[in-house]
Structure formats: structure tokens, C-alpha cells
C-alpha positions as CSV (number, residue, x, y, z in Angstrom):
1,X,29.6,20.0,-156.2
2,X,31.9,17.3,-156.4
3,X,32.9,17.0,-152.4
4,X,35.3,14.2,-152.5
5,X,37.3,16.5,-155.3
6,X,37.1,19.4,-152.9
7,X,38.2,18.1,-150.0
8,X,41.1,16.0,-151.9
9,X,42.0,19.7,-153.0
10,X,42.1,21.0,-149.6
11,X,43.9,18.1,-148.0
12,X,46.3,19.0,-150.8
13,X,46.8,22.7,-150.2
14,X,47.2,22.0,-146.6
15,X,49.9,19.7,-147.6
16,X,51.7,22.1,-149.5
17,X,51.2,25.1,-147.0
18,X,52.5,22.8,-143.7
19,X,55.9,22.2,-146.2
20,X,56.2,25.5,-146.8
21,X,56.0,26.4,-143.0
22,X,58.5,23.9,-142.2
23,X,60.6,24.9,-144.9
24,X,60.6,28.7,-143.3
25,X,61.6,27.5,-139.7
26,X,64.1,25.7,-140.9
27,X,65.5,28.6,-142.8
28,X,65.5,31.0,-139.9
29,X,66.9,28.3,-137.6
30,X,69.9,27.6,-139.8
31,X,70.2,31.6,-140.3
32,X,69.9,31.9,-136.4
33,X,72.5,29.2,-136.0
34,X,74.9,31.1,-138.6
35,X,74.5,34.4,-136.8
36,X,75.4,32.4,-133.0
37,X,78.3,30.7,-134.7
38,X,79.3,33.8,-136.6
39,X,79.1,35.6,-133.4
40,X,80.6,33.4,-131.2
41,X,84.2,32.0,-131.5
42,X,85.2,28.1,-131.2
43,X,87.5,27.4,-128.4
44,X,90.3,26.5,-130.7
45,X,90.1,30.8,-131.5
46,X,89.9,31.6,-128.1
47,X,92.6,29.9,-126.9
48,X,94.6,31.3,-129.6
49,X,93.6,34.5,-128.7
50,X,95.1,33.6,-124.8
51,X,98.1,32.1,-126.2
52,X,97.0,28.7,-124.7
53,X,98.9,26.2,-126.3
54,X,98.3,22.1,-126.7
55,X,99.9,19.7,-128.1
56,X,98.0,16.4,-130.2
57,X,95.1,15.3,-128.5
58,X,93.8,11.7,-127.7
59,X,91.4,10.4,-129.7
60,X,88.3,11.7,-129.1
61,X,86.0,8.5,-130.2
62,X,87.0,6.5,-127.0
63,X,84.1,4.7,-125.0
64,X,84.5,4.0,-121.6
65,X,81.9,2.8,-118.1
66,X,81.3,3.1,-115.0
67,X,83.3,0.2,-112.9
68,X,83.4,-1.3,-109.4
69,X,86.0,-3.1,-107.3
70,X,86.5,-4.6,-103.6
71,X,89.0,-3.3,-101.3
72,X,91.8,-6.4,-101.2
73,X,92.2,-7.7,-98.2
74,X,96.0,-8.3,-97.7
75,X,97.2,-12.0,-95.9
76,X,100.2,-12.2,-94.4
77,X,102.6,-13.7,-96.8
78,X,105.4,-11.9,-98.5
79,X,106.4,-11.6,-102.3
80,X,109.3,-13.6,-101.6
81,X,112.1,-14.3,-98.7
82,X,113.7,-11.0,-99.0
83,X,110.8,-8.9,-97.3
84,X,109.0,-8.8,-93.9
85,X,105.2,-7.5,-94.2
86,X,103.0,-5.9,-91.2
87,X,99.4,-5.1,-91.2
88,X,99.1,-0.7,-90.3
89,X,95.6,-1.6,-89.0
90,X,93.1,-4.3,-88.1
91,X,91.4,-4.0,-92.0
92,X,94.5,-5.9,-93.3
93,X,93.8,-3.0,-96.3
94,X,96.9,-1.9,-96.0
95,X,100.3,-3.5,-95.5
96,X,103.9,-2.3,-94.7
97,X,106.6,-4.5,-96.4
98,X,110.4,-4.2,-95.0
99,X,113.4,-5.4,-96.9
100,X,116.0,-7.8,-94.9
101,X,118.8,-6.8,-97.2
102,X,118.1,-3.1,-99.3
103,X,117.6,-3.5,-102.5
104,X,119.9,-1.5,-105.0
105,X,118.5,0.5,-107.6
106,X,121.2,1.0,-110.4
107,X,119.2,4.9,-110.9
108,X,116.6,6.8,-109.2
109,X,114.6,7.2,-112.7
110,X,111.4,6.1,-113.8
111,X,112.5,3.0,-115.5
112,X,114.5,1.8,-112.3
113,X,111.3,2.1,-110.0
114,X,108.8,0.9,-112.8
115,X,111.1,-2.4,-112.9
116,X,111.1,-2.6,-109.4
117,X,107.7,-2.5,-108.6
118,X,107.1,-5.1,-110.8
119,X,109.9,-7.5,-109.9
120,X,109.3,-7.1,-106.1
121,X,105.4,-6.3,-105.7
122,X,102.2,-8.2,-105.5
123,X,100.6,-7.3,-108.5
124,X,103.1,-4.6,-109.5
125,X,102.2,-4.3,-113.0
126,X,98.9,-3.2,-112.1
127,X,100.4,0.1,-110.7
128,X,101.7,2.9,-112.7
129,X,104.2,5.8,-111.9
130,X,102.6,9.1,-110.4
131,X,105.6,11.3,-109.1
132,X,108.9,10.6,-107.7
133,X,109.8,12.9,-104.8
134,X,113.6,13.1,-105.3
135,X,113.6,15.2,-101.6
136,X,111.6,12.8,-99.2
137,X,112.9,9.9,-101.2
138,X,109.8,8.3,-101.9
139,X,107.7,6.8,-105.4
140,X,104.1,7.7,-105.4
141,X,102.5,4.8,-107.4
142,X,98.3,4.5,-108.3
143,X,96.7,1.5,-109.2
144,X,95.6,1.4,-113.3
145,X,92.7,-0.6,-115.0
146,X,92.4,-0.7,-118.9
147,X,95.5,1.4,-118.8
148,X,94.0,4.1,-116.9
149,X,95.0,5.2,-113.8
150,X,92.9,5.7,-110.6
151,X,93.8,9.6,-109.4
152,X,94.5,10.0,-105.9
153,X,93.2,6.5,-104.6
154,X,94.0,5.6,-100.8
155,X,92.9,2.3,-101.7
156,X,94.8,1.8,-104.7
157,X,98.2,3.2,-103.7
158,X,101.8,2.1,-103.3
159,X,104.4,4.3,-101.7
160,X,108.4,2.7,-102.2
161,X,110.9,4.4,-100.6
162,X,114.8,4.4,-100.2
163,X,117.8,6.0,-98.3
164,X,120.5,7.7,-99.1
165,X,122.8,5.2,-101.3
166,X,119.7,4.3,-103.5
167,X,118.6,1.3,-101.8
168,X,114.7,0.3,-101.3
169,X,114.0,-0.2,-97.6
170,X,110.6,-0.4,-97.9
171,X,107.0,0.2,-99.8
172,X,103.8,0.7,-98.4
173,X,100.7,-0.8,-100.5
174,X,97.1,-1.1,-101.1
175,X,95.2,-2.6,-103.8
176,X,91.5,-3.0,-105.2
177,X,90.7,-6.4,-107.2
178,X,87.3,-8.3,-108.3
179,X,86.0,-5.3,-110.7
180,X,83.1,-5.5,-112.4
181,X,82.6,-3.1,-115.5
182,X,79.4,-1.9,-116.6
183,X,77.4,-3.7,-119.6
184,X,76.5,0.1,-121.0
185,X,79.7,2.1,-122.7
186,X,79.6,5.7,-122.8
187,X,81.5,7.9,-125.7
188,X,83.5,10.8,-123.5
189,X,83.7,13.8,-123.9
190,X,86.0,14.8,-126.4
191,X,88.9,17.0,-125.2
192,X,88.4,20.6,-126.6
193,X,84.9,20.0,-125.0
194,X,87.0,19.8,-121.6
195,X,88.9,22.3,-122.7
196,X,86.0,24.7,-123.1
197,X,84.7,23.8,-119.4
198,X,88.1,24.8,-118.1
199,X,88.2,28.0,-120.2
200,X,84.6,29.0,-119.1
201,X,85.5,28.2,-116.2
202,X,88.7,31.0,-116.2
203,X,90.5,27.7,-115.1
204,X,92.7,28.3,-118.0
205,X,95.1,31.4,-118.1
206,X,96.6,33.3,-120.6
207,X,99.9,32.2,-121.8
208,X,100.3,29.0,-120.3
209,X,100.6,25.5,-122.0
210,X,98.5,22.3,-121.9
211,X,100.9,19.7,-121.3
212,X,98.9,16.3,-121.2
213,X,95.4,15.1,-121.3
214,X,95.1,11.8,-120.3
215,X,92.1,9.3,-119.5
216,X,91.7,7.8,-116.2
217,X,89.4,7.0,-113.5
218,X,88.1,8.7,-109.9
219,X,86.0,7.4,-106.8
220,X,81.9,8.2,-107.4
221,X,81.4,6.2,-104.4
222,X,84.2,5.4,-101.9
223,X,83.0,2.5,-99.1
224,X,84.7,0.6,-97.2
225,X,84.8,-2.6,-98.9
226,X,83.9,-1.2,-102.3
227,X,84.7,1.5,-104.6
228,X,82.4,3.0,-108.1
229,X,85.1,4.6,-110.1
230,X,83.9,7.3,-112.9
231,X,86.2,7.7,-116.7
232,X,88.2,11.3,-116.0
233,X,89.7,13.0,-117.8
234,X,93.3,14.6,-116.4
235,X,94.5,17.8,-117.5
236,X,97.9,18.9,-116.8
237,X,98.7,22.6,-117.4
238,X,102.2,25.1,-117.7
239,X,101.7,28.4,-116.5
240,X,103.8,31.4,-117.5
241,X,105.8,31.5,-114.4
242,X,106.6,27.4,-114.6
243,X,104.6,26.2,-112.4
244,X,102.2,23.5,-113.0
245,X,98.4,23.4,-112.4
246,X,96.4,19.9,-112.6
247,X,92.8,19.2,-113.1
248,X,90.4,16.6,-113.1
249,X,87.1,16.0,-115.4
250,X,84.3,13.6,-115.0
251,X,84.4,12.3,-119.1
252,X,81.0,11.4,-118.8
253,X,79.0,14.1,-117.3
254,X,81.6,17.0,-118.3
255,X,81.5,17.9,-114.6
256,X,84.9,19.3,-112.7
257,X,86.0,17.4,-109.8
258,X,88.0,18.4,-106.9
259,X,90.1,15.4,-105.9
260,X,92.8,16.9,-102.9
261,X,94.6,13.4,-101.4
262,X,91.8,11.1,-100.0
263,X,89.3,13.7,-100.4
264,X,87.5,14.3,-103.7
265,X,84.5,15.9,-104.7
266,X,82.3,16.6,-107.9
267,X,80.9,20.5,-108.7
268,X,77.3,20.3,-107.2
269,X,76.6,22.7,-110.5
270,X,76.7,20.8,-113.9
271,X,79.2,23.2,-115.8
272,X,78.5,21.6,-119.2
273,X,80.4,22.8,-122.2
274,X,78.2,25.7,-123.8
């Protein structure tokens, strides 16, 4: 008996029989996946089904880190002549600048306190525009990196307020400099994936309206000289009755994260898209 034929023959069959195996998990895996996709409708149907409207989304092959930054630590020098600055504590975080002679805005819109800010603030162009309380008289600004804003940061704020015959009185700022970016970019989570969280979540009602989904950043880690600020995603939402709902995603982990003022804080459950 020829034994190097025989056992060339059996390596041979083996060959053959370990292909046709994998060729029959594979089948039953792709059936399997066809019978859970079958089953189970995208979120584009579901929301459809809700009447959950959105509009065009960003796009969803964005990259983005992790970065850090130092609480600025204010001196006591004014933009110019026109203003008077105090420290509100010992930090010299935070400082309170007074105009000598109110400065007139020609409206109370966005583009009037944009060019403002810029014109009459330390580093104004690294703020952007968060709400405008018409009633209290005050513009709620957040400090921006890359374009992105940083939701709810006490140590990235600025407040400017006026009186009665549109004038700026005076604004009430904070800042964060010397960031530092990770080396390692992450792709985000696109936003239909967020979407599906929210949904899952029964975060998203029936009938209501996604209004805007925008990229920003939150505080990981919130010291007291420096900051870790995570890529979120911001979801702003119409419900039936008017009123509007916001939320706030970690575009990395796909986590949701509860940011209220000062105070914010990440799910300790992972609700990943399923």
C-alpha cells in the first residue's frame, strides 16, 4: 500500500469536508441574519411609524478625540478703557467686567450680541451663542473648540447682560486655554445610531420633530485647574405640544449623559445601539 498516496488522499478529503462545513455555517448565519433583519425594523421605519421627523443629518464620517484644557486664570486688566473688571473669588477663574459708559446694541438679536462679544471680549470669538433670555435680559454664551461647543461648562461660560434701553452694562466670563488634543481619533457614532439609543430608550415620542443634531463637547473629568472634555453629540427635539426637549450623547461610547447646569453625569449602564 502506497501510504504517502493515502494519506495525501485523506489530507485531501479533510480539506474538502472542513470547506464544506464552513460553507454550511456561513449559509445559516446569513439566513439567521436575513430572518433578524426581516424581523426587525431599522430605525428609519420605526420612526416613521411614530411620526418622528428629522431633517438632513451631519455627516456621519467625522473623527473626533478626547481633549484637555487648564482653567484660565484671569489678571486684572481690562479689554480696553471702557470697562472696569473684578475678581467674584480668590481663583481669579472668574471675572465681572462693568461698562463706564453702556454700550448700545442697535438690536437685541443674535447677530448684535455675536458682534459684541467679539468686539468687546477677551477672546470673544472663541464663544458661541447658547440662548438669549429676552425676560432676564441676559446672553448665555459657551466656550467652542474645533467649532464645537462645550454644553453647560461653568468654566467656559460668558453671561452679557443689558437694561432696559438695550445697552450692555455688563458680562460675566470664564474661559479654559492650553488644550491638548489626543494623538488617537475616533470615528463617532453616526446619528441614526443616536437616534436609535434615544428611541430604545422611549426618549423619543411619537409625533414630535428632531430639530438639530449637532457635535460638541462635555466634561469627563472636571478639576479644578483642568478639564477632559468627551465629542457629544446634542440632540434637540419638538414635541407635539411645542415644547422642546434636549439631549446629550457621548459620540464615542454611545452612552447618554445627563448634563443639568454645573452638574453632569454619564448613564452608569452602557445603552449601546442594538
Amino acid at each position: 500500500m502506497d501510504w504517502n498516496r493515502t494519506k495525501s488522499i485523506f489530507i485531501f478529503v479533510f480539506l474538502i469536508l472542513n470547506i464544506f462545513l464552513y460553507w454550511m455555517y456561513l449559509n445559516r448565519y446569513n439566513e439567521a441574519q436575513s430572518v433578524e433583519i426581516l424581523g426587525e425594523k431599522t430605525i428609519e421605519a420605526r420612526l416613521k411609524d411614530d411620526n418622528i421627523t428629522y431633517g438632513p443629518l451631519p455627516n456621519s464620517n467625522v473623527s473626533a478625540t478626547y481633549i484637555t484644557g487648564e482653567v484660565h486664570i484671569f489678571k486684572n486688566t481690562a479689554p480696553n478703557d471702557n470697562q472696569k473688571v473684578s475678581f467674584t473669588d480668590d481663583t481669579h477663574t472668574q471675572i465681572s467686567a462693568f461698562f463706564t459708559n453702556p454700550v448700545k446694541l442697535r438690536n437685541i438679536d443674535d447677530a448684535s450680541l455675536i458682534d459684541f462679544v467679539h468686539s468687546n471680549v477677551k477672546s470673544g470669538d472663541s464663544y458661541a451663542l447658547w440662548e438669549v433670555d429676552r425676560e432676564e435680559r441676559v446672553a448665555v454664551f459657551y466656550q467652542k473648540k474645533n467649532n464645537r461647543m462645550f454644553y453647560y461648562n461653568d468654566s467656559a461660560l460668558l453671561k452679557v447682560h443689558w437694561n432696559m434701553d438695550n445697552e450692555v452694562i455688563k458680562y460675566e466670563q470664564t474661559m479654559i486655554d492650553n488644550f491638548e488634543e489626543m494623538e488617537q481619533q475616533e470615528t463617532v457614532i453616526p446619528p441614526l445610531q443616536i437616534f436609535q439609543t434615544l428611541y430604545n430608550k422611549t426618549l423619543l415620542k411619537p409625533d414630535s420633530s428632531i430639530k438639530q443634531v449637532k457635535l460638541g463637547y462635555s466634561t469627563f473629568s472636571n478639576l479644578k485647574a483642568t478639564q477632559v472634555l468627551i465629542p457629544t453629540w446634542e440632540v434637540h427635539v419638538k414635541l407635539s405640544d411645542g415644547e422642546m426637549e434636549e439631549y446629550f450623547v457621548d459620540a464615542i461610547d454611545g452612552k447618554i449623559i445627563e448634563i443639568q447646569g454645573d452638574k453632569q453625569q454619564g448613564e452608569e449602564e452602557d445603552w449601546g445601539v442594538e
